[in-house]
Every structure is written in structure tokens, then in C-alpha cells.
N, C-alpha and C positions, 0 to 999 in steps of 0.2 A: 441726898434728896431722893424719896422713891419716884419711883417712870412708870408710867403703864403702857405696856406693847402689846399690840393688837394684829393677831397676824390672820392671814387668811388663806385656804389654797386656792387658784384660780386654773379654771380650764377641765374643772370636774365632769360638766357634760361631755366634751368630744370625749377627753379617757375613758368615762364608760362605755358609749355610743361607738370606743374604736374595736369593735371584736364582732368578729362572724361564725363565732364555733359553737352556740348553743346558750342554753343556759346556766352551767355553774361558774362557764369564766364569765360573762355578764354579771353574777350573783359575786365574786370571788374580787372581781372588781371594784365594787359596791363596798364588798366590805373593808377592803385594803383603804380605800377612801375613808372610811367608817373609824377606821384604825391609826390611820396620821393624824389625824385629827386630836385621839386623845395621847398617842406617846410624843409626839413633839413639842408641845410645852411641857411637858413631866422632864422631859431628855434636854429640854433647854434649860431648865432648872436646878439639874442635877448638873450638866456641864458647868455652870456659874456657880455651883455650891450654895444653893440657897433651898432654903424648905421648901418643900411642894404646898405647905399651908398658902405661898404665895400664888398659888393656881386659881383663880377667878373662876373661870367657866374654861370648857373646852368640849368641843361636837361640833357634829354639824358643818364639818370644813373650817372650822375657824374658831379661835380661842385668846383667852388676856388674862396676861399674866403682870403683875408687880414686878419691877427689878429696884436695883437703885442705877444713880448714877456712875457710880463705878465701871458698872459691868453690863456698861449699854454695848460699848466696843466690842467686848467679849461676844454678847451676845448676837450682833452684826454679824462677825464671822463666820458663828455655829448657822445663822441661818442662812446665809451665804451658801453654804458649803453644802446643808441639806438640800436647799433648792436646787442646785446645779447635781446634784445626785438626782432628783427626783425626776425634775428633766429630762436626763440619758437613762433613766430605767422606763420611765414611760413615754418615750420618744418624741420628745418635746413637747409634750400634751398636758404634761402637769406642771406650776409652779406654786413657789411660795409669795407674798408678797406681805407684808407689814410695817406698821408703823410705831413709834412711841416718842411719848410726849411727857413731859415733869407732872404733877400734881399739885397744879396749878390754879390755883380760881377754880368755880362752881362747873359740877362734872359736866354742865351742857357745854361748857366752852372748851373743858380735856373731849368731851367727846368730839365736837364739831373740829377741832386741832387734829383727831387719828383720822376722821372721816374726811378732810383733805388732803394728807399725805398717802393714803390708800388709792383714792380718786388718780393718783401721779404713774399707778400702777398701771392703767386700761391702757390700752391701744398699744404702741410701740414700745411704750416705756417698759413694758413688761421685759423685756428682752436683751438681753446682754449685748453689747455692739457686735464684739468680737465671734465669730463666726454667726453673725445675723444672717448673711447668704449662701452660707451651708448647706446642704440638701439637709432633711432632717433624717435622723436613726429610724430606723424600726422598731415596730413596737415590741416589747417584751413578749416572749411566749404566753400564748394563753392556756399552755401546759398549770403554769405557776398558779395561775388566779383559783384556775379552776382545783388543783392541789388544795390551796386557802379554803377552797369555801368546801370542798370536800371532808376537809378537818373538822369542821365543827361539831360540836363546840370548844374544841381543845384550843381553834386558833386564834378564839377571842380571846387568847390571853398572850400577849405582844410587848415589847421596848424597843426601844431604836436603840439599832446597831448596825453601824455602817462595813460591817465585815462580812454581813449577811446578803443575800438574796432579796432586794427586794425593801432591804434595811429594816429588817423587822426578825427579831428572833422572837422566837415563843418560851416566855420566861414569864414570869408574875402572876398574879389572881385576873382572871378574864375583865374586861372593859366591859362599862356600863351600855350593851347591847343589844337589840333585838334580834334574835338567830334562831327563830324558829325555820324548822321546814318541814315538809311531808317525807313522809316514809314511805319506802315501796320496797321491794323484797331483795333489790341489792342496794338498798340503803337508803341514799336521797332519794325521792320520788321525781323523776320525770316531766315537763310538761307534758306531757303528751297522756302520762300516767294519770297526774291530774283531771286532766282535761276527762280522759276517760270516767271519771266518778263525779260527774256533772249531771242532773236532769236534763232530761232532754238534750238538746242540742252537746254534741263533745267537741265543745272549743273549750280555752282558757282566754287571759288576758291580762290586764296590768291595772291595778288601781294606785294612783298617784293621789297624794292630797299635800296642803301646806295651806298653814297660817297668811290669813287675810292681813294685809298692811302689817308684816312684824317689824319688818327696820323703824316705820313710824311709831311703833309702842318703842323701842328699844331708845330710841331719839330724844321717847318723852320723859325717861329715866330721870330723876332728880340728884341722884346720888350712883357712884359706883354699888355699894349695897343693893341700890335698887333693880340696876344694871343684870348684877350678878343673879338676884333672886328669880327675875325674868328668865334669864336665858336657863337656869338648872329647872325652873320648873318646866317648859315648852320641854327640853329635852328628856328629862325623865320622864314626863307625862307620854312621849311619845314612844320611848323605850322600854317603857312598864306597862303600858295596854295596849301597845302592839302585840306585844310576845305574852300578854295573859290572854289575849282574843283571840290569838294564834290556837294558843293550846286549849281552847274549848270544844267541845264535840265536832260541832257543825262546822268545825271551819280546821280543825288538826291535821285532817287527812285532806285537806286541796288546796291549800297555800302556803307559801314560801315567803320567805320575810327577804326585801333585796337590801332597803336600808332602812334605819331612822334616824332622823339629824335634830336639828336643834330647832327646826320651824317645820318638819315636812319629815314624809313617809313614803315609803312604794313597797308593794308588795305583788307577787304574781298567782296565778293560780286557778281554780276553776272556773268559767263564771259566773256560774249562780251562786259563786260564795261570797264573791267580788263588790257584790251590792249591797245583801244587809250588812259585811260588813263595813261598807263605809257608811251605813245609816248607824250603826251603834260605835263607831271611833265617832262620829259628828255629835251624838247623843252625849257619849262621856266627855267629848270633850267641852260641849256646853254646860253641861254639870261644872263639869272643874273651872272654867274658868269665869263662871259666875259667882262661884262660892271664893276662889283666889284671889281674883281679879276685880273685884267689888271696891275694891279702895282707889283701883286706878281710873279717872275721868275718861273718856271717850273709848269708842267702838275700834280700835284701835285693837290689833292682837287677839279678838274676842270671836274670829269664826274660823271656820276652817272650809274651806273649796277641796273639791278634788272633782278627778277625771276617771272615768274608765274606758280603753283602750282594748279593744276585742280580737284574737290573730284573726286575721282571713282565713289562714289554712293551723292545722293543727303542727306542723312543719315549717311555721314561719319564725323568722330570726328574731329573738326576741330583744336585741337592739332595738330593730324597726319597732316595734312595739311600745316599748318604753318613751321611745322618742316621742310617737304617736301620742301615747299618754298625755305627758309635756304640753306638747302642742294645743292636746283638747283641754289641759287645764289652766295655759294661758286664755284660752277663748274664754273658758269657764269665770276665769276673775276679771277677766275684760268686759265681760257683759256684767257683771254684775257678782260683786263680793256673796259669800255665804250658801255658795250654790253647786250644784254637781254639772258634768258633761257628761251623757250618758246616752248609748244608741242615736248619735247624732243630734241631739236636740243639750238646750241647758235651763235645768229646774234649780228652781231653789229648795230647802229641803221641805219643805211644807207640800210644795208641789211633787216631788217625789213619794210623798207618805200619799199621797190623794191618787199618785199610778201604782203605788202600792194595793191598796184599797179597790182599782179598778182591774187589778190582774187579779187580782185574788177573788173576783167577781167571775170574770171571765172562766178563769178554772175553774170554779165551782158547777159552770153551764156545761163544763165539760165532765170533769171526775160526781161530781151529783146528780146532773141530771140528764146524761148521757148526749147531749149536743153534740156532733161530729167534730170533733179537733179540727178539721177543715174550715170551719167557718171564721178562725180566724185568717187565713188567706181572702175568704169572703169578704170579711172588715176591711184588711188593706185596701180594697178597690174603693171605697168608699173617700179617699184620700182627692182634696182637688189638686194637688199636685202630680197626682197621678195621670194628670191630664195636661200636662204645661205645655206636651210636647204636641198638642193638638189644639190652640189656643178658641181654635172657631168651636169645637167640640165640646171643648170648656164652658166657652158664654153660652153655649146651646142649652147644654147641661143645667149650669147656674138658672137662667130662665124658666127652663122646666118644671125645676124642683120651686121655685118660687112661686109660680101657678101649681104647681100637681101636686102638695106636699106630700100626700097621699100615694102616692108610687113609692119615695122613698122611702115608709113608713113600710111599705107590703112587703118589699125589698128585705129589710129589716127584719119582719118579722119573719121572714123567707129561714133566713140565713140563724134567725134565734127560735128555733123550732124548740118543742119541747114541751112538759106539764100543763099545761096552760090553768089548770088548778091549783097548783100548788103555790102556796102563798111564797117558802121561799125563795122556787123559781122565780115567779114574778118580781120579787125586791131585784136578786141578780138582775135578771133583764132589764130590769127599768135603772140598775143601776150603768149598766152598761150605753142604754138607747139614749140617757140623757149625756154622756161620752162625744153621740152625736148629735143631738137634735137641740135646739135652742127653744127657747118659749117662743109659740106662736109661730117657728116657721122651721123650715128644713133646711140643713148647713152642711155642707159636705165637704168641712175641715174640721180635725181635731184640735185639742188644748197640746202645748207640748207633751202637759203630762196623761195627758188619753193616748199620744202616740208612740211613746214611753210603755205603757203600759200593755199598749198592742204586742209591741216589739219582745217585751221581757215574756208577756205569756207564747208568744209563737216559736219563742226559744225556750221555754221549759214543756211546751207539748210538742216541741220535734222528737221526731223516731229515727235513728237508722235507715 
């Protein structure tokens, strides 16, 4: 009788998130992740002697494979044995956990059958009894990781082998993955390098993105077929326009690809490159899964959220960074599916093209019609939260402008000096004044994405 066994790695954040040495053992990690994923069901398959034709899907931390009943035993031990290897090499930061079940009844009931015995994996269960009160090991040198991602692209091509380092030797045709990175003159490029070939401002940072409700598309599957075809397209769509978007002009030389899995992506790197490209991964990936995804009912798997994460310093850990990421792009789907987290604030994409449209206004007051750079420091003040911390000063304020509209208006045009003939001065400006001003009265708070927009132009007109 065939079995479908569904395994998964678990404990992927703290293992990346455990390292303080920079960015290629961060990146080297990512990919070592990137890399279990696809030879441990290959290495499960070949230990039981069976064709890899039997490979479902594999990414993304997790994979399902066909067995038969025979060589369910078997294959209990190999994963057995892998976990507890995985464990002591990553200092009890990583595990395997899986499930399998007969091919049984209609795939929602095989499925709801794996998706219970997985569930048995959270909390304590994860954990072997037998030295549960251990102190744990150390983590692996992050000599190794960083070796790993040094290689590339040599060391996208991997097997498991438990005689190795790390269980992974470098044998086969490279794995279906995204490994782009920047160049700089001893090889990998730098954050710091990056950061340097930024406009304006020389930061970098971290854009994170992932598929909106994907377990709930995966759920709605009718069929193992359909199962399969879901998760290979999500993956390769993410592993084939990451690393084509990688290597186009604008964006070759200041980002580095950290992963892409099977619902979700992260990549590091300058940050003015960090934003259109998550408006054109949002773009294609609306494309594709319009024209894909046309046949399947509900909103379900059909957007994509992401985050951007900016260092404070150009010397900061980029652990904390990526974490950070996470963080702002759990807010980002928390508030509301289909949307970015960006310079503190969360748009949806619509509202991001509308602060696009408003930065690109604002520079124009500046690079056309020679407006002082300074005046967006000027805008910021115009902010009523810039006043919270003065509440009496506030409602004074609010009053004023409500009777005076006319001050804020002078104010205004104080600080947007310029042509006052010129037709397309005037569009910029008025397209910027309407940013701030409401019909009929004077308001002195912006839309998210006016302050968005503020943010993104004051950091591509900073100087040194």
C-alpha cells in the first residue's frame, strides 16, 4: 500500500538568528537550511531503494514523499538518525519532525491525518526524553557556514552524507536555488560595500516577503496532484525571479540573495534597491498567480506581504536585522494581508505606488527646480506627532490651523519656494501640498503613504 510522509525542519529561526559574526555565516546558514530541505528526501529515497520519481515537492524546510508500507520502518530510522545528527551539529537548534499516513480516502482527509500527527511535534514533544536536562552543545563554528556561502555557486550542489561536516558533501548538479550575490573586488560584496553604492543615504537592510494564507491554499488542495503542483509552482516562482531580478542592472551590484523557500524570500542589500525590488517580486508575482491560480476559488495564496528592515548603523549585526525584518512583516500581515512594512508605517501596494508617485514629486522640487534638499527636514515638522510630547502645544497648534488656515498655507509655501511660473513646478507642488492639506481646511498629519514618501525622499537626498 503506498504512504505519504510529510516531513518538516523545525527550529529554522533561532538557527539562523544564532550567529554574531557578520554576514556570510548569516547567508551560509540560510543556505545550509535551503539545502536540507532538498537532499533529505532524495537521501531518504535512495536509503529505501526507491526512484526519486517518488519525490512530491521538496523546499522551503519541508517536503512529501510516497513510500510504501514496507519501508515505512525503514524509513523511521533514517529519519531518526538524521535528526539526532542535526541536533548535535546545530546545537540543538535544529530538528526534523514528520509524519505518514496510507493513501487513504480523499486527499483532505490524508491531509488533515499528516497535519495532526505534525501538530504532536510542538512543544515538548519535539524532544527526546533522554538527556532533555542536558545543558545544550555549542553551536557549530560559523567558520563552516560562512566557508558554505563563500563557495558559491559550487556549493549549491550537495547530498547527504553522514561522514561529512555538516552532512552535506558537494557532489551532483546544483539544487533548484536562488544564490545570487554582489561582487566587490575580493569577491562577495560586503554589507557595508553595498550599502556604500546606495543614493543618498549609505545604509543597507533586509527585505523579507512570504505568501499570504499559503497553509490555507495548501489545505484547500483536492488532490495530492494538486498539492504537488501548488507547492513546485510557489517554489520555483520564488527561485526563478529572485535570482533573475538579482541579476538585472539595478539591482546586481547591492543585493545578496539570503534564501528562497517554498512560500517566502529574503534578500539583503542596499536600500534603495530593497524597495522597487519588492514592488516588481509583488508585480510578477501578481501576474503569475493570476494567470496560474485562475482555476483555484478564493483569495487564498494569491498575494504576497513583505517587510523592510533598515540597519541603524552600517556595522550592525545582521541577525538583528533579519529578525527585525520578521517582526515588521508579521505586523505587516497582521494588519492586513497584501501589504508592505516600510519606514515604520504599513501600506498596501496601491498606497505604496501613490508614495512612490509622491517622492518622485518631491525630487523633482529638488533635482528640477533647485528647492533646497533641506526642505524636506522642513516637511517633517509639519508632522502632529511631532508634537505628542507637548499635548497642550498640540491642541493649541490644531486650533490655530483651524481658524488661521492661511499660516499653514505661508509656511508651505515658505519651505516650497521656487519657479512660481513654471507649469511643471506648480503640478510638483500641488502635488506634494495636497500630501498635506485637505479640502477646505488645514491638517497637519500625513496619509501613511505621504509619510512614506517623506522618509524614502530624505533618504535618497542625504549627503555625507
Amino acid at each position: 500500500m503506498q504512504v505519504f510522509l510529510q516531513g518538516k525542519l523545525l527550529g529554522v529561526e533561532p538557527f539562523l538568528l544564532d550567529t554574531r559574526d557578520g554576514f556570510a555565516p548569516l547567508a551560509g546558514r540560510c543556505l545550509y537550511v535551503s539545502l536540507l530541505a532538498e537532499v533529505l528526501p532524495r537521501a531518504l529515497l535512495q536509503h529505501l531503494g526507491l526512484a526519486p520519481e517518488l519525490l512530491g515537492s521538496a523546499g522551503g524546510g519541508q517536503f512529501l514523499v510516497a513510500l510504501t508500507t514496507e519501508s515505512l520502518s525503514q524509513a523511521n530510522e533514517f529519519l531518526v538518525d538524521a535528526t539526532r545528527r542535526l541536533s548535535a551539529f546545530s546545537g540543538q537548534r535544529l530538528r526534523l519532525a514528520w509524519a505518514a499516513t496510507e493513501n487513504l480516502g480523499a486527499w483532505s482527509d490524508v491531509r488533515k491525518r499528516l497535519d495532526e500527527q505534525l501538530t504532536r511535534w510542538r512543544g515538548a514533544d519535539a524532544f527526546e526524553p533522554e538527556g532533555l536536562f542536558e545543558p545544550f552543545a555549542s553551536s557549530p563554528a560559523d567558520d563552516w557556514f560562512q566557508a558554505l556561502y563563500r563557495d558559491l555557486p559550487a556549493s549549491a550542489a550537495a547530498v547527504w552524507n553522514t561522514e561529512c561536516v555538516g552532512m552535506l558533501a558537494r557532489e551532483g548538479e546544483p539544487h533548484w536555488l536562488a544564490t545570487h550575490f554582489a561582487t566587490g573586488p575580493a569577491g562577495q560584496a560586503s554589507l557595508a560595500e553595498m550599502a556604500r553604492r546606495a543614493r543618498g543615504r549609505k545604509a543597507w537592510g533586509v527585505l523579507r516577503g512570504d505568501v499570504d494564507l499559503f497553509s490555507q491554499r495548501l489545505r484547500k488542495a483536492q488532490s495530492v496532484e494538486e498539492h504537488i503542483q501548488l507547492s513546485v509552482f510557489f517554489k520555483q516562482f520564488f527561485a526563478g525571479e529572485v535570482q533573475v531580478l538579482c541579476s538585472q542592472p539595478e539591482f546586481a551590484a547591492k543585493v545578496a540573495v539570503l534564501y528562497t523557500g517554498g512560500d517566502d524570500f529574503a534578500i539583503a542589500g542596499a536600500w534603495d534597491a530593497l524597495i522597487p525590488f519588492g514592488r516588481e517580486m509583488e508585480r510578477l508575482f501578481q501576474r503569475s498567480s493570476e494567470e496560474l491560480l485562475k482555476e483555484f476559488p478564493g483569495a487564498e495564496g494569491k498575494t504576497l506581504s513583505m517587510a523592510v528592515a533598515l540597519a541603524p548603523y552600517v556595522d550592525s549585526e545582521p541577525a538583528d536585522v533579519l529578525a527585525e525584518a520578521g517582526r515588521q512583516l508579521e505586523i505587516a500581515k497582521s494588519s492586513g494581508r497584501d501589504s508592505i512594512a516600510l519606514f515604520g508605517r504599513v501600506l498596501d501596494w496601491k498606497q505604496l505606488g501613490e508614495a512612490a508617485e509622491l517622492r518622485s514629486a518631491m525630487l523633482r522640487l529638488v533635482d528640477a527646480f533647485g528647492c533646497p534638499p533641506q526642505f524636506l527636514g522642513e516637511l517633517g515638522s509639519f508632522y502632529r506627532e511631532t508634537d505628542r510630547i507637548l499635548p497642550a502645544r498640540s491642541s493649541r497648534r490644531v486650533i490655530e490651523t483651524q481658524q488661521r488656515p492661511w499660516r499653514l498655507h505661508r509656511r508651505l509655501n515658505r519651505v516650497l519656494d521656487g519657479p512660481e511660473r513654471n507649469r511643471d513646478y506648480q503640478k510638483a507642488r500641488n502635488t506634494v501640498l495636497a500630501a498635506f492639506l485637505t479640502r477646505g481646511q488645514a491638517q497637519l498629519k500625513l496619509k501613511p503613504s505621504g509619510r512614506v514618501a517623506l522618509e524614502w525622499a530624505r533618504f535618497t537626498e542625504e549627503t555625507e
